[in-house]
C-alpha positions in Angstrom: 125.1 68.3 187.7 122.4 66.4 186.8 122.6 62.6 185.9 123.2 62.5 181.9 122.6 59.5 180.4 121.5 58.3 177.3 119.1 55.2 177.0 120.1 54.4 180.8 124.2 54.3 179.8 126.0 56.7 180.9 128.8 58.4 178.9 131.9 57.1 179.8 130.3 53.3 178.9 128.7 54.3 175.6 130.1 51.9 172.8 131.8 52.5 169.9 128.8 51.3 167.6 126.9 53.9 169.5 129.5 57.0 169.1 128.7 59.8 166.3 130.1 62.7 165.4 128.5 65.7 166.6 125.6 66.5 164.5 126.2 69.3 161.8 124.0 72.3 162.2 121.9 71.1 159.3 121.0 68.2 160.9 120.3 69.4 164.1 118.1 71.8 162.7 116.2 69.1 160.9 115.9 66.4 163.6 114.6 69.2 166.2 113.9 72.4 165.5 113.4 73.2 168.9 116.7 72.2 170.7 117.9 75.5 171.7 121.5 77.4 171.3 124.1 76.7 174.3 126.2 78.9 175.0 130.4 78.0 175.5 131.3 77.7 179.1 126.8 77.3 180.0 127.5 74.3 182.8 123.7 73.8 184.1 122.3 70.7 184.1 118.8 71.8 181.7 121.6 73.2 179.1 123.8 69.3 179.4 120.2 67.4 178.9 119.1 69.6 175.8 122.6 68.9 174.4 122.5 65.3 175.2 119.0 65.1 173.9 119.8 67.0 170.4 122.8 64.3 170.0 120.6 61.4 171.1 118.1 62.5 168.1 121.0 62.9 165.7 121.9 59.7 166.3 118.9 58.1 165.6 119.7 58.7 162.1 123.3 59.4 161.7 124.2 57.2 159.1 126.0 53.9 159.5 128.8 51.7 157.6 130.6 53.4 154.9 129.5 56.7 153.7 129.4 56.8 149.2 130.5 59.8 149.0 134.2 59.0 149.8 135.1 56.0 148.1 132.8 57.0 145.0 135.0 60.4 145.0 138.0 58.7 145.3 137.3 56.3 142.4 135.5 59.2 140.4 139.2 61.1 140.6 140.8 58.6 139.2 138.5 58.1 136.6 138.6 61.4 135.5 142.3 61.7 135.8 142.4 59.3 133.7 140.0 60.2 131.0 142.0 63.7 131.3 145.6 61.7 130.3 143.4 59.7 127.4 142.2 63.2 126.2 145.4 64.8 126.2 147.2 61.9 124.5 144.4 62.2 121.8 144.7 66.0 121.5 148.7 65.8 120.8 148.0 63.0 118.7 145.3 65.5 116.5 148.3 68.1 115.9 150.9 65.6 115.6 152.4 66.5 112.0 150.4 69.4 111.4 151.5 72.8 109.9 151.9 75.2 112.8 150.1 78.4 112.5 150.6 81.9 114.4 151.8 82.6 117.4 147.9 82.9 118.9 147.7 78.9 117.4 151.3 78.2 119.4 149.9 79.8 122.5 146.8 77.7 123.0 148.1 74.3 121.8 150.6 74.8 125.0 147.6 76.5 127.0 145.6 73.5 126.2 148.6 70.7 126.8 149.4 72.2 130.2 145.6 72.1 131.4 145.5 68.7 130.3 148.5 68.1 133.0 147.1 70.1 135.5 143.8 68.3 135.4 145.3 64.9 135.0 147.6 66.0 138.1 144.9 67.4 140.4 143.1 64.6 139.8 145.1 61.7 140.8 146.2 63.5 144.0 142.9 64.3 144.9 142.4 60.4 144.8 145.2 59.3 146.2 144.4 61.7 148.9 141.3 59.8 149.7 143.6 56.6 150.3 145.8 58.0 152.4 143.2 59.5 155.1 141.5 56.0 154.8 144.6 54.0 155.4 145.9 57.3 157.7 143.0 56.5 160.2 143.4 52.5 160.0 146.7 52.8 160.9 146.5 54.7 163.7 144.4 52.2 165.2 147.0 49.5 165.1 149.7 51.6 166.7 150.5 54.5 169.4 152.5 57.4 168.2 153.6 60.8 169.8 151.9 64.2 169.3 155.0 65.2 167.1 154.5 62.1 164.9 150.7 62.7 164.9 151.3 65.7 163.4 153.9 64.3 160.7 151.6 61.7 159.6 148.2 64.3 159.2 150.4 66.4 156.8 152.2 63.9 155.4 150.5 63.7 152.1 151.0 67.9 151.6 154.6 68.2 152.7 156.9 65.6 151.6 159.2 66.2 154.9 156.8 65.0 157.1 156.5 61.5 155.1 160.1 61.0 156.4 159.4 61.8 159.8 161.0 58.8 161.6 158.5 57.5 163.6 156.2 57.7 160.2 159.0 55.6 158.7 158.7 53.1 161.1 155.3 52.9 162.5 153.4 53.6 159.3 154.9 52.3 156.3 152.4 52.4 153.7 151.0 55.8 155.1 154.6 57.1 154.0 154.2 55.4 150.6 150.8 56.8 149.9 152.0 60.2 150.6 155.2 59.3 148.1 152.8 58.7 145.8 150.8 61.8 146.3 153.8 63.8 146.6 154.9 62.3 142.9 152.0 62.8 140.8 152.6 66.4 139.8 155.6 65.0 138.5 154.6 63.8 135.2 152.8 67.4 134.5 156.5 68.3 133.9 157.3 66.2 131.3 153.5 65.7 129.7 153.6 68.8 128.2 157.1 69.4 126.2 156.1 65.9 124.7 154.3 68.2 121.7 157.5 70.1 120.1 158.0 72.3 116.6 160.3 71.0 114.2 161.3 72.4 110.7 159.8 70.3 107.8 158.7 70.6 104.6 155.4 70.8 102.8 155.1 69.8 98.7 152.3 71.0 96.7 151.5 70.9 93.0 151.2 74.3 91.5 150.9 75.6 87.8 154.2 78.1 87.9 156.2 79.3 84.2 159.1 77.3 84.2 162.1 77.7 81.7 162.1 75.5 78.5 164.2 74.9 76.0 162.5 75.9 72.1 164.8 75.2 69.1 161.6 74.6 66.8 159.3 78.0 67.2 160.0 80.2 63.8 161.3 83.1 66.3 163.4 81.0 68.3 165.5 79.1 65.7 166.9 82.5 64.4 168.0 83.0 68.2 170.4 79.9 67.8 172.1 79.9 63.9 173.3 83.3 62.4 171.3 82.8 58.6 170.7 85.4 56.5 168.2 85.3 53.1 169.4 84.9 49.8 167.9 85.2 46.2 168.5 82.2 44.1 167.4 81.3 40.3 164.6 79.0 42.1 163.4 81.7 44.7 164.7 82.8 48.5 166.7 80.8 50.2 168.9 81.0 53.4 172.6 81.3 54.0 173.7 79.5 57.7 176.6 81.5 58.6 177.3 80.0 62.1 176.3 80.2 65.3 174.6 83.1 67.3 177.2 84.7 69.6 174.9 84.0 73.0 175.7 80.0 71.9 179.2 80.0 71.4 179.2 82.2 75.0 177.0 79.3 76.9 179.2 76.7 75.0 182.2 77.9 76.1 181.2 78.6 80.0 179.6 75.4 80.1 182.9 73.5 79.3 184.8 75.6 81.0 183.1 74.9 83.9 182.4 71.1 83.5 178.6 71.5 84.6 175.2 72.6 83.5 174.7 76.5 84.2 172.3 77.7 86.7 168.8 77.9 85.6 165.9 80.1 87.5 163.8 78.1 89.2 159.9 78.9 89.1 160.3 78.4 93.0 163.8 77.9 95.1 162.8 74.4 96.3 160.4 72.8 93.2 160.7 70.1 91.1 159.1 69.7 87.8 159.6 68.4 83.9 160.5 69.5 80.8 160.2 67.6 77.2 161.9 69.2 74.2 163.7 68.0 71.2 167.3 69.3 71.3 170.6 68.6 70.1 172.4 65.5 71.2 175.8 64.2 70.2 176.7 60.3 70.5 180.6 59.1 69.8 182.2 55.8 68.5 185.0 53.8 67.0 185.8 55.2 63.7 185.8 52.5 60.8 189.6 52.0 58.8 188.6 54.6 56.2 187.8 57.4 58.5 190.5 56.4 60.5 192.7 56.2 57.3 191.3 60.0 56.1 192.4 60.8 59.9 195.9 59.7 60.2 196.6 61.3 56.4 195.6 64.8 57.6 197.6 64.2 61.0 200.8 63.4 59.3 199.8 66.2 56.6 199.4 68.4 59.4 203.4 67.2 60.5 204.7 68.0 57.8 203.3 71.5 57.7 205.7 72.2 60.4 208.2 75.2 59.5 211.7 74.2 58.8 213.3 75.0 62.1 209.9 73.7 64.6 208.9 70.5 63.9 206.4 68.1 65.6 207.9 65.4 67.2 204.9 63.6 68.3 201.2 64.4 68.0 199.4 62.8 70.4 195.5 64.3 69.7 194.3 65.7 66.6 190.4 66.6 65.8 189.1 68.1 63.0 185.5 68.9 61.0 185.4 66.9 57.9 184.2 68.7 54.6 182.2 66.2 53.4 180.6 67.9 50.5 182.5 66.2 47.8 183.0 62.5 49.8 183.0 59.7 47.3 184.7 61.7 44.5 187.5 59.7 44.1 189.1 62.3 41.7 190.1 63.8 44.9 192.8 62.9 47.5 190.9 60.9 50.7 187.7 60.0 48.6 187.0 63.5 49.2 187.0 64.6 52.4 188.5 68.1 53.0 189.2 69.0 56.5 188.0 72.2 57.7 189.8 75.2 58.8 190.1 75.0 62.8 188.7 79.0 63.3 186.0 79.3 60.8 184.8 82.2 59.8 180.8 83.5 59.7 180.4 83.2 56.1 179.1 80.3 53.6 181.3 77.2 54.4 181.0 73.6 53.3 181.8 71.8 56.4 179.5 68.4 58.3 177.8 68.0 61.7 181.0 65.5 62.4 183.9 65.8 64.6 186.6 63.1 63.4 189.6 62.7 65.9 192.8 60.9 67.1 194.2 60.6 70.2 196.9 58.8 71.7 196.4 56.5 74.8 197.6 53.6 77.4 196.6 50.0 76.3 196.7 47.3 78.7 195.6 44.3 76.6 198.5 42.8 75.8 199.7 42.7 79.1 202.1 45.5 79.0 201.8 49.3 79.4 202.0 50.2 75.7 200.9 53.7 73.5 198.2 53.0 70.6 196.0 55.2 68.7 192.1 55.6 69.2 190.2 56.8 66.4 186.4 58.6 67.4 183.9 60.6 65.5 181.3 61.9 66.8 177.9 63.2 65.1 175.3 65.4 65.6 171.9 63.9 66.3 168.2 65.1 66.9 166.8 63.5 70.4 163.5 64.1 72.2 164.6 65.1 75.9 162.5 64.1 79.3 164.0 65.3 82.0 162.8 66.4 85.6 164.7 69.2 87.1 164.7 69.7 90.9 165.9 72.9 93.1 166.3 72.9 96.8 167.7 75.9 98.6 169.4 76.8 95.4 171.0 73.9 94.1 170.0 72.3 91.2 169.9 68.4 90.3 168.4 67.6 86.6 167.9 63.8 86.2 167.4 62.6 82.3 164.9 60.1 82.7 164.5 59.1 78.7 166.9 60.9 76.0 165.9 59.0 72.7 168.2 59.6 69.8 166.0 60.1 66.8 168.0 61.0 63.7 171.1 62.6 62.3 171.2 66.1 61.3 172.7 67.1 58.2 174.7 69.8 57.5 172.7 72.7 55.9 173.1 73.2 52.2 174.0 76.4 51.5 171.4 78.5 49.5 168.8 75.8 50.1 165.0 76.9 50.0 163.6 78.8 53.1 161.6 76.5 55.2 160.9 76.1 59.0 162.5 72.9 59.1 165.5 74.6 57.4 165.9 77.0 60.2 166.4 74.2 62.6 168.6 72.2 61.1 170.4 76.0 61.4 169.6 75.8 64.6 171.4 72.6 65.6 174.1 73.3 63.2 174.9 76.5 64.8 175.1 74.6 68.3 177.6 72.1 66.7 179.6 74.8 65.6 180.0 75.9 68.6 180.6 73.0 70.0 183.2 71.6 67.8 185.3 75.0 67.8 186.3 73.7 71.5 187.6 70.7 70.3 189.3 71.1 67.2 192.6 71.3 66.8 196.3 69.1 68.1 198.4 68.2 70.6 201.9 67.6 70.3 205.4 67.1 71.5 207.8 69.7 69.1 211.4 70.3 68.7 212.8 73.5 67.8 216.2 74.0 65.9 217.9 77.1 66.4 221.7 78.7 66.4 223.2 75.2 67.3 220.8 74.8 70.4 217.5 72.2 70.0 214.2 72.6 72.8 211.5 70.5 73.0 208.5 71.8 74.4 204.7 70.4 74.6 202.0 72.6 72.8 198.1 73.0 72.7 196.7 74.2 69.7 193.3 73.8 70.7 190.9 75.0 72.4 190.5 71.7 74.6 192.6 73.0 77.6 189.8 75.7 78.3 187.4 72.7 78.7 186.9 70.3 81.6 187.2 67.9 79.0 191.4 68.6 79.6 191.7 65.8 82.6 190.1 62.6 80.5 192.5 60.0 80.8 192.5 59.9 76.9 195.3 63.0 77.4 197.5 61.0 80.0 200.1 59.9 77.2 200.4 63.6 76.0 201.0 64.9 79.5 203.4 62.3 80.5 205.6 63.2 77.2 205.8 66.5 78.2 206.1 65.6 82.1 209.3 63.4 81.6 211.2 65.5 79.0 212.7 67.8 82.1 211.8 65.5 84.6 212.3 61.6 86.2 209.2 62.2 89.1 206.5 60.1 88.2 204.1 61.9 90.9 201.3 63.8 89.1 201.6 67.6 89.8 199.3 69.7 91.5 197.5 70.9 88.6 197.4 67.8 86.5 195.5 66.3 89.1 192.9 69.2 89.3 192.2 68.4 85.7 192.1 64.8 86.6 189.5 65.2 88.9 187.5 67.5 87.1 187.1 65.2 84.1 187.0 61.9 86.9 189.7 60.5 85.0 186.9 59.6 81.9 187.7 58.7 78.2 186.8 61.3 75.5 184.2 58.8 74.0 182.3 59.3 77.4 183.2 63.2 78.4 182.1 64.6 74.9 178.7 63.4 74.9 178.5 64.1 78.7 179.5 67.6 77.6 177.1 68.1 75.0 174.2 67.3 77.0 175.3 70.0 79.7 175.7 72.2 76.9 171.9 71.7 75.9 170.8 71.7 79.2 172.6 75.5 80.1 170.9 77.1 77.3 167.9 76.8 79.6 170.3 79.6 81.4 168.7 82.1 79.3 165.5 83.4 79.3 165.6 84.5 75.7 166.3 80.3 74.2 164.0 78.9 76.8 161.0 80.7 77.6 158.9 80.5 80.8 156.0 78.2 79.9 153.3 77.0 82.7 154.0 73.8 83.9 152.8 71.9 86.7 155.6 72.6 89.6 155.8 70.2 92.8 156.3 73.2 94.7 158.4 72.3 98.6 157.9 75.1 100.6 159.3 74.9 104.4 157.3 74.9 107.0 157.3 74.2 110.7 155.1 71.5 111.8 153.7 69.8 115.2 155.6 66.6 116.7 154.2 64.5 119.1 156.6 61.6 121.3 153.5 60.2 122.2 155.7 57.5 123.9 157.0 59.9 126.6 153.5 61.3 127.2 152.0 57.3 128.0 154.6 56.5 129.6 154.3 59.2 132.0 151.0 59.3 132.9 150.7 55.3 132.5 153.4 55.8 135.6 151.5 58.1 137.4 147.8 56.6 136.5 149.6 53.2 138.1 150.8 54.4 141.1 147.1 55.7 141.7 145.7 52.2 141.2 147.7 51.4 143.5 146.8 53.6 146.2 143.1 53.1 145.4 143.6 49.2 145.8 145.0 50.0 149.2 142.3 52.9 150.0 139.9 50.1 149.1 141.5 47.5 151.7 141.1 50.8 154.2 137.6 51.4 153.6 136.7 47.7 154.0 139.0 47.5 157.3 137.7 50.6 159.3 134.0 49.9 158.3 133.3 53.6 157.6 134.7 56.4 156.3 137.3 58.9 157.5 138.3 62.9 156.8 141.2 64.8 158.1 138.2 68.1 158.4 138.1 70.1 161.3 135.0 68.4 162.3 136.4 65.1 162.3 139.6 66.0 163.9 137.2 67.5 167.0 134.8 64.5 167.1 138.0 62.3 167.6 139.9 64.4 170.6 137.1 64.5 172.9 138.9 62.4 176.0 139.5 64.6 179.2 143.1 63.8 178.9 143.9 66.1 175.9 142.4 68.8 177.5 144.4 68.8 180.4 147.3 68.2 177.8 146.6 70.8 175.8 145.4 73.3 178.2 148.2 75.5 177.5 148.0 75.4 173.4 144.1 76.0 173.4 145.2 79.0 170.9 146.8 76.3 168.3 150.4 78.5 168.7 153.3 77.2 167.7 155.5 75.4 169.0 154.1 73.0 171.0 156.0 72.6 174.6 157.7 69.5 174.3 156.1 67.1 176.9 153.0 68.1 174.6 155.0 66.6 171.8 156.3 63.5 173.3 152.8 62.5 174.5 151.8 59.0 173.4 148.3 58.7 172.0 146.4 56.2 170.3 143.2 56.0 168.5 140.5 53.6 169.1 138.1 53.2 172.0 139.1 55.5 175.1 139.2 54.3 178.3 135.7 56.3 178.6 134.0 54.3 176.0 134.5 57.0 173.4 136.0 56.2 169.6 139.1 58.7 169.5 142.5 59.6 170.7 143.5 59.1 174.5 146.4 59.1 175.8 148.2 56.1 176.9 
């Protein structure tokens, strides 16, 4: 063979400043043209000087020091990876609360999220990856490992196993942490995504919707309230008020019944909006001595009514309309005042918008548990109404926010000139009417005398005990009385106590007006006393809507994005320590196991077959400058 040498060295004595990598095929075609094609196996010496001479040109200007392209790539990765996290923190963060549209919108918002992981992902591998061959190639030059371990450390950073591969552990410590870290970073593409979520909400928007409102003042709608009919007087028309309109004594009597406001149709099943009318109200108080007085006459007159073998024992509530057409006529018995029939009939009556009533009750100011008398009236007022009304899934809530009392309303005089304001005060009269007919009437205790034998029994004479208004604590001292005259419990029954709770154990003075104002509010029930009108609706309509825990998201990738750091500080130290940069490519793999000792190693695996024979794997080698004077793995 011939002498090969290059500048007067020969091979085996050639430094390590003075070893390249084989020159690519690029290269060798621009730094001769003219070096000619060698065939595998060619061993003449013309075909060793060309080669020599083709590497000796290549070398000339191979480059030296660290190449850019690797560190700049493995800082540009982690750049990008990331701006990629930012952007897909900032693209959550744009949906975050908004209202979710089709299934198409669904689709891309998790297409979107999960290419923002995968990039963010990719990314931070691929510059970890760079660190790890770096500090892969630095550590091999500090230490001797087997074939086996060779092979375990190389792969390390792809399959997770190999990072535990024992001599690994031991030998190459942050090698095996690099590849952790590579091996972790998909990790946080796991959790990234699911961070953006659909929850239920609900979305409120003002819209001009008819909405039900009560009209007592409209010329058509008053004669939907009062039954009046015309008359003909010696001064003109007039108009009779006969009572109220059946479809008022029916809401009147289901709204006390019930002890609640009756379900009104919402312009929209979850909406809010408000009403202002004038409607009737009813306030209560103390009644002076006289009416009091007037009261207790017709209560004892109403005793002695009694027939001859039932009398009343005790009466413990009495209520009646006053007839207060001829008050202050003292020709008359009680100034005046007539009290008017419980049932009344639809047909010209003197009567008042009052209800005067007794009732008997527990007093507690004197220290001692004692029975008194309260005496009430209540009166019929006009009031101006503002009140929002709010429906969600159904259920209504109605909130007065400002009832103003205004004025009392009269009763009507019969015959009195035809007027619109006429017809109201029909209107409202009708409603108390109605109203009153529930609570007129006694209570009592009675005995009855008959063939030697005497009962006592409780009775209701009114129409009261249909009404929530039954469990006031104003009734307690008539239910006892009849309680303890067959019995010594003093435990409430069953049904007392539903009453009770019904009424929350309230005075009258409170329940009445309580009820009236239901009463009002249910004629809104019907679509005939409260017409639709537009009116601005706050209109809730559910929705689904995007959420965003941006916390997981930052914290993921602020995990993931540190770790990467990490490995780039220590890629860094790598760079700086070898002096130039490494790959794990094919090429570089070749260039570094060129010592005649591998081939007569691996003679017998020349085909890359697995396994490898295991002398082959328990073969020491170490990387740094061969025995030869090469830069590469020998063994040792």
């Amino acid at each position: 063979m011939a002498d090969q040498t290059i500048h007067g060295k020969s091979p085996l004595h050639i430094r390590e400043e003075e070893i390249v990598q084989a020159p690519s095929p690029q290269d060798q075609a621009s730094a001769n043209s003219t070096v000619p094609m060698v065939s595998v196996g060619t061993n003449t010496s013309r075909a060793s000087d060309e080669l020599l001479s083709a590497a000796t040109t290549a070398a000339e200007k191979h480059h030296q020091g660290i190449y850019w392209r690797s560190p700049i790539g493995m800082v540009s990765f982690l750049i990008f990876g990331v701006f990629a996290s930012v952007s897909h923190h900032l693209y959550y963060s744009s949906l975050d609360g908004k209202k979710v549209g089709n299934d198409n919108d669904q689709q891309w918002a998790l297409r979107w999220g999960t290419t923002f992981a995968y990039i963010v992902q990719t990314s931070l591998v691929c510059s970890t990856g760079f660190a790890f061959t770096q500090y892969l190639w630095m550590s091999l030059k500090k230490t001797k490992m087997s074939v086996k371990g060779l092979d375990a450390a190389f792969e390390a950073n792809q399959t997770i196993v190999s990072a535990f591969n024992p001599e690994v552990l031991y030998k190459t410590k942050v090698v095996t942490l690099l590849a952790l870290i590579a091996g972790g970073l998909p990790l946080p593409s796991l959790v990234t995504p699911a961070t953006l979520f659909v929850i239920p909400s609900l979305q409120t928007a003002w819209n001009n919707l008819p909405a039900p409102v009560l009209d007592m003042y409209s010329v058509k709608q008053t004669r939907l309230f009062t039954y009046s009919v015309p008359s003909n007087t010696s001064t003109g028309s007039g108009e009779q008020f006969l009572g109220p309109r059946t479809i008022i004594s029916r809401l009147s009597t289901a709204t006390a019944t019930q002890g609640q406001i009756l379900p009104v149709n919402p312009p929209s099943s979850n909406s809010s909006f408000l009403v202002q009318f004038y409607a009737p109200s009813v306030q209560c108080s103390q009644a002076n001595s006289t009416v009091a007085t007037t009261v207790d006459f017709f209560r004892n007159q109403s005793i002695t009514n009694s027939t001859w073998n039932i009398i009343e024992w005790i009466s413990n509530y009495f209520a009646f309309v006053p007839d207060l057409t001829n008050l202050g006529n003292n020709s008359l018995s009680e100034n005046g005042v007539q009290m008017v029939d419980q049932m009344r009939p639809q047909q010209p009556t003197n009567a008042s918008n009052q209800l005067w009533m007794v009732y008997s009750v527990y007093d507690y100011s004197t220290g001692q548990k004692r029975v008194i008398d309260r005496f009430t009236t209540c009166q019929l007022y006009n009031a101006s109404y503002r009140v929002n009304l709010t429906f969600q899934d159904g259920n209504k809530t109605i909130t007065p926010l400002n009832i103003t009392t205004l004025n009392e309303v009269p009763y009507p005089i019969q015959n009195a000139p035809a007027s619109d304001d006429l017809l109201v005060q029909h209107a409202y009269s009708a409603v108390m009417w109605a109203f009153t007919e529930l609570l007129t009437g006694s209570m009592g205790i009675f005995t009855e005398y008959s063939a030697g034998t005497t009962t006592r029994f409780g009775e209701i004479t009114t129409q009261i005990e249909q009404t929530s208004l039954l469990g006031s604590s104003d009734l307690d001292v008539f239910f006892d009385n009849n309680h303890f005259l067959y019995s010594n419990s003093t435990i409430t029954s069953n049904q007392r106590q539903q009453d009770v709770d019904l009424a929350q154990n309230r005075t009258l003075d409170i329940l009445i007006p309580e009820l009236a104002f239901n009463t009002t509010m249910s004629f809104m029930n019907d679509p005939l006393l409260s017409p639709s009108v537009p009116t601005d609706v706050l209109v809730t309509q559910s929705i689904n809507i995007y959420a965003y825990h941006s916390r997981n998201l930052l914290f993921s990738y602020g995990l993931a994005v540190a770790f990467a750091v990490l490995a780039n500080l220590l890629g860094a130290y790598a760079y700086w320590q070898n002096g130039h940069s490494h790959s794990k490519s094919f090429s570089a793999i070749l260039a570094s196991t060129r010592d005649p000792g591998l081939t007569k190693l691996f003679h017998a695996e020349t085909m890359g077959r697995l396994p490898l024979h295991k002398k082959v794997q328990e073969a020491k080698l170490t990387f740094g400058i061969t025995p030869g004077g090469w830069l590469g793995f020998w063994r040792v």
